[in-house]
C-alpha positions, -999 to +999 in steps of 0.1 A: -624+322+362-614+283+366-616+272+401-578+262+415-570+223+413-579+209+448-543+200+464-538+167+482-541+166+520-508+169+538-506+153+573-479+171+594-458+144+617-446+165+645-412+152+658-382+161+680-390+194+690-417+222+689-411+239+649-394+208+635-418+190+613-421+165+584-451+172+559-459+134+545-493+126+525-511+099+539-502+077+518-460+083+526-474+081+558-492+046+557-459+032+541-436+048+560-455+036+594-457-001+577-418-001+570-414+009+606-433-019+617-413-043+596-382-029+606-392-033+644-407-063+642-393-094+665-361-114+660-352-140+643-347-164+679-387-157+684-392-168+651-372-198+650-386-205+685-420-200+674-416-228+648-399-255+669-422-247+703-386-246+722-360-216+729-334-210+709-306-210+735-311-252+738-296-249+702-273-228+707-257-243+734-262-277+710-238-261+686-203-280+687-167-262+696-160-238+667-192-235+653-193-196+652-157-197+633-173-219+607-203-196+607-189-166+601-165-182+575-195-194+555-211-158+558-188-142+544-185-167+519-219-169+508-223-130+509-196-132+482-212-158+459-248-138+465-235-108+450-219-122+421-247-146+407-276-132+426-285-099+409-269-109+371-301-128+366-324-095+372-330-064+355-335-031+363-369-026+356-399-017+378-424-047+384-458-041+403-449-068+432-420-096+442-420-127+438-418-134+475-440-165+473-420-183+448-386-174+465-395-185+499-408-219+481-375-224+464-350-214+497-375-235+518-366-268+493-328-254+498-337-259+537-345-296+535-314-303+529-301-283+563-326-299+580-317-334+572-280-334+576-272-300+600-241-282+605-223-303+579-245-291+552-241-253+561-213-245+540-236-257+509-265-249+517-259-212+526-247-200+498-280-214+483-304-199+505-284-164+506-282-161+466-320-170+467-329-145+496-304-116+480-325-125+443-356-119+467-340-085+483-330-073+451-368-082+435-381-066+462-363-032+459-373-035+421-407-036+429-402-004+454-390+017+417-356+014+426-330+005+396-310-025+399-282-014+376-273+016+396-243+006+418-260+022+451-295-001+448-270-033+443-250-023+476-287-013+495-293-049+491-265-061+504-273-037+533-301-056+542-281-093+559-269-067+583-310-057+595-327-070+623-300-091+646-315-106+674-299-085+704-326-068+726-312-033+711-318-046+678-359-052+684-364-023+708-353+004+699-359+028+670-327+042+659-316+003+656-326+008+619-302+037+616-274+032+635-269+004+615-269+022+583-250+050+598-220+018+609-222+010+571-222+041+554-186+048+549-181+015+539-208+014+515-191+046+500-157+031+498-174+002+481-191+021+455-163+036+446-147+004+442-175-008+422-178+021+401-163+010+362-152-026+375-191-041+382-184-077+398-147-078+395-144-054+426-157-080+444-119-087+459-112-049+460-102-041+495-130-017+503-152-047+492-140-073+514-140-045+546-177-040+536-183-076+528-166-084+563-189-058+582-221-073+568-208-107+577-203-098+613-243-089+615-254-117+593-233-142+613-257-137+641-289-149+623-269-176+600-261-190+641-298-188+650-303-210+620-278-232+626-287-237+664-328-243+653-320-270+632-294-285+659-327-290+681-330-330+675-355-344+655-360-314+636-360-331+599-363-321+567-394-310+572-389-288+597-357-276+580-376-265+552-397-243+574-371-228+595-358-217+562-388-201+551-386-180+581-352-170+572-361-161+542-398-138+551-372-121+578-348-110+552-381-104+531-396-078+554-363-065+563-361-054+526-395-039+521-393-017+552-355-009+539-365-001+504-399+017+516-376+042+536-352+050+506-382+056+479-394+080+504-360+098+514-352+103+476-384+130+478-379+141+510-343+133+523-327+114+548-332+138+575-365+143+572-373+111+567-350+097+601-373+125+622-404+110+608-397+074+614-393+079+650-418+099+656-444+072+641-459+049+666-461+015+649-487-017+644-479-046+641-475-057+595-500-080+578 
């Protein structure tokens, strides 16, 4: 009689209460602690801090009258554009890893530019920068099996500009991750149903703009963080260059943590999934 086929181990993450548990190989496990720690991982004002060797609040407070109207404005703008030429260029199909090196080459060149003439070039430059780090969001997913040409994928990338603000809720506590999605979720639905049999020409569909306006709100907050680091004097080209990089490997780790947590919830739910995540206690990703 044929000996049974030895079953992979199963690694049972207890979580919320006595009874309630998750059963995750170890290898879910490993990637679902690694997108924990990416989704956890400091803000965008230690970044930009750690790159200029000054706090971000001398560049915010640098920032002249109005600034956060025009932010916001150019947001929302750039979201817009992002979606519209950002993903046409990919297809749906599975590669082994992004290109994350080559697209935080290309939006640090975009930064330069920022860097040299400030403020005044925001309204070009970001929609530059966002298509490139949206391109990099949607690669990323791609490379995580999800399909680009399914409406859902498309609008999870758009998800991602609203991930990992800067507020001290925002880096310290767990749920962070998912109240944001659950903020979004209706109006992700409302969008997808807008987007459903009209592709890019919902793009001025009510439920669109609401959902477009939402993300903005979040992405705002990072876009002012730019803006403020490369008010800092004598930051440069140079340095412009580099702050965009950041921008762009925050968006970048954003997504893979994101994307990581939806392969894993189409096996084992949502729920499940949520219970596990916080539950996992988190090092700090390579």
């Amino acid at each position: 009689m044929p000996e049974p086929t030895p079953q992979p181990p199963v690694i049972e993450v207890e979580v919320l209460a006595p009874g309630q548990e998750v059963a995750l190989d170890p290898a879910e496990l490993a990637d679902l602690r690694r997108a924990k720690a990416l989704l956890t991982s400091p803000g965008m004002a230690i970044r930009f801090a750690n790159v200029l060797g000054s706090p971000i609040e001398r560049g915010l407070q640098m920032l002249p009258a109005g600034a956060s109207q025009v932010i916001q404005r150019a947001s929302q703008a750039a979201l817009k554009k992002a979606l519209r030429f950002a993903l046409a260029s990919l297809d749906g199909r599975p590669t082994e890893a992004p290109a994350n090196r080559r697209h935080r080459w290309m939006v640090g060149a975009s930064g330069a530019i920022g860097g040299a003439f400030g403020l005044a070039a925001l309204v070009v430059e970001l929609p530059l920068s966002t298509t490139l780090i949206l391109r990099s969001i949607a690669d990323i997913a791609r490379s995580q099996g999800h399909d680009l040409n399914a409406i859902e994928t498309r609008l999870a990338c758009l998800e991602v500009f609203a991930l990992g603000g800067s507020s001290k809720a925002d880096n310290a506590a767990d749920s962070a991750y998912w109240a944001v999605r659950a903020a979004l979720a209706r109006l992700v639905t409302e969008a997808a149903g807008a987007f459903a049999g009209r592709g890019m020409a919902s793009e001025s569909a009510p439920a669109m703009v609401r959902l477009l306006t939402a993300l903005a709100a979040r992405f705002g907050v990072v876009v002012s963080e730019q803006a403020a680091a490369k008010a800092v004097p004598l930051v440069g080209a140079a340095t412009g260059a580099a702050i965009n990089v950041v921008f762009m490997e925050h968006f970048q780790r954003m997504a893979e943590g994101h994307f990581i947590v939806r392969r894993l919830e189409r096996r084992h739910g949502l729920d499940r999934i949520r219970r596990a995540f916080e539950a996992l206690e988190t090092r700090n990703p390579s």
